[in-house]
C-alpha positions in Angstrom: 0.0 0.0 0.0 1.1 3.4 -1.1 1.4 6.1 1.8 0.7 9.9 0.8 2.9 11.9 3.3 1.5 15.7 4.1 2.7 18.2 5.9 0.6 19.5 8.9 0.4 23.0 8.7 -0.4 22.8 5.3 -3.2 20.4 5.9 -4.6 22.6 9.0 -5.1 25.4 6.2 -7.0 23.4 3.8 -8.7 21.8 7.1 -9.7 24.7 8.9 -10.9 26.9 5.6 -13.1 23.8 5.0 -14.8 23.3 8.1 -15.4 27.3 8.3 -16.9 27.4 4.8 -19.6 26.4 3.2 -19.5 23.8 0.9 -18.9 23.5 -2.5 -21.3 20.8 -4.3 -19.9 16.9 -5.1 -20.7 15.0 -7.9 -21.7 11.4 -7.1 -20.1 8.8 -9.4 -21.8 6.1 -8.3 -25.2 7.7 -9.3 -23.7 7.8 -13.4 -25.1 5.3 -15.4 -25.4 4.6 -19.2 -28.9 5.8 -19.0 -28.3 9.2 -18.0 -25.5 9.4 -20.1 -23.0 8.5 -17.1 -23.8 12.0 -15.5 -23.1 11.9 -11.8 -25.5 13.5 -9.6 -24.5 16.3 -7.8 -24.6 17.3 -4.3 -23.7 20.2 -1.1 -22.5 17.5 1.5 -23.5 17.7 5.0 -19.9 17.7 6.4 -16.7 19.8 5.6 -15.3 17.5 2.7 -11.3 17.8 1.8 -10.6 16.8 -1.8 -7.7 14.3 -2.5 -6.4 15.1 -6.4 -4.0 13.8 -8.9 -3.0 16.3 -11.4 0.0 18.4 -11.3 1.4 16.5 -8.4 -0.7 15.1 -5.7 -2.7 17.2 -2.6 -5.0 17.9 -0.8 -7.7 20.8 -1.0 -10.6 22.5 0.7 -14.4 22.0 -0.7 -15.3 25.2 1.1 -16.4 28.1 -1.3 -15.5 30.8 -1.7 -11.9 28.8 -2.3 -9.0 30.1 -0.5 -6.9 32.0 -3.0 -3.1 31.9 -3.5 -1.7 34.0 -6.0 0.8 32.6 -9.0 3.7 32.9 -6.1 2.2 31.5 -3.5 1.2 34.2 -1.6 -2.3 35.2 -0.1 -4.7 37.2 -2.5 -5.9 40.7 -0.7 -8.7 40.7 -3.2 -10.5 37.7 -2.7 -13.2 38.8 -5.1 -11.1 38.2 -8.3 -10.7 34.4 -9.2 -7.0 34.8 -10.3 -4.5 32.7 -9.0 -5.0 29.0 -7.3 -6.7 27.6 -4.6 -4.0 26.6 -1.5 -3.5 22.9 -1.0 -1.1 20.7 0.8 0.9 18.5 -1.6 2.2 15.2 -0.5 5.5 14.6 -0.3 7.7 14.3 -3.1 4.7 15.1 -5.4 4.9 18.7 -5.5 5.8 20.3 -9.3 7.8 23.4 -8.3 10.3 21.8 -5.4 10.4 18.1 -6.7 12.4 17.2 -9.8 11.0 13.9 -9.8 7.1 14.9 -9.1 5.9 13.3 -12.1 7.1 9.8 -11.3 6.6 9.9 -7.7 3.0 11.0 -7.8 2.7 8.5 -10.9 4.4 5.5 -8.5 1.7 6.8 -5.4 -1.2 6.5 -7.0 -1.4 5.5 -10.8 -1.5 7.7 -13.7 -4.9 8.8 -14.1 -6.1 12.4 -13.2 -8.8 12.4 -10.2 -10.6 14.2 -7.7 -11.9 12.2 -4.5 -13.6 13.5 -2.4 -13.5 12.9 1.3 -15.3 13.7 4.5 -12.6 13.6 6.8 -12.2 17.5 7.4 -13.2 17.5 11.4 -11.4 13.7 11.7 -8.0 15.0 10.3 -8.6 18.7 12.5 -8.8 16.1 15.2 -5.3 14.5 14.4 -3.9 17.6 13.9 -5.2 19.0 17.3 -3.8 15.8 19.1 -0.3 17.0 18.1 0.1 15.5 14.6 3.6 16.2 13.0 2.2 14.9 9.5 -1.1 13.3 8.2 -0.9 10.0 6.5 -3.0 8.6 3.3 -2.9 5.4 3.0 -3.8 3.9 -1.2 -4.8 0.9 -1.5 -5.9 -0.3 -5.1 -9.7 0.3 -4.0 -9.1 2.3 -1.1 -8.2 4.9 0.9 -7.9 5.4 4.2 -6.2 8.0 7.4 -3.6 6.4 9.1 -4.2 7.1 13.0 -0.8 8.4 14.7 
């Protein structure tokens, strides 16, 4: 099994602007079906969600809206109102495209190569971890799973 490594401070960030926001809708995959065109239904979930993505690298973001802004460097957008710039996240170790030479094939070796977004409802369970005095959060990948290794 695969373990995504995160920094904590990064993941309080994406933690605590999720829990304090509301949420942004979810689409359901499990709802898509050839009848409908293999639409997912979509949904605002009850709980602070995280979202767990493969892209360019591999992190973790906030669900909350409106999405916490970081401009091109990094830094915090004063103007929150313009959508320029991305939304913070926590990458995983070794999978981040601006510090990791090798990004690409680590995030590829992690968790396959196919883009995704998952998404989870483990804001308050991972605020919890961190609270308790978490130095890191841990993902564990399994072929058909996922799950938050306890410290």
């Amino acid at each position: 099994m695969a373990r995504l490594i995160f920094n904590a401070s990064d993941v309080r960030r994406v933690v605590e602007h999720s829990i304090r926001s509301a949420q942004g809708e979810i689409a359901k995959w499990d709802t898509a079906t050839e009848a409908n065109g293999f639409t997912p239904e979509r949904a605002i979930p009850d709980e602070p969600h995280v979202i767990l993505v493969h892209d360019d690298g591999v992190y973790l973001m906030s669900n909350g809206k409106p999405r916490d802004i970081v401009g091109p460097d990094g830094a915090d957008m004063i103007d929150r109102k313009k959508d320029e710039g991305r939304s913070f996240v926590a990458y995983a170790k070794g999978c981040h495209p601006k510090k990791d030479s090798d990004w690409w094939e680590t995030s590829r070796a992690l968790v396959g190569g196919d883009d995704f977004g998952e998404y989870l409802p483990w804001a308050k369970d991972l605020l919890a971890h961190l609270d308790a005095g978490a130095s890191q959060i841990v993902i564990e990948c399994g072929r058909d799973s996922l799950a938050l290794v306890t410290p």
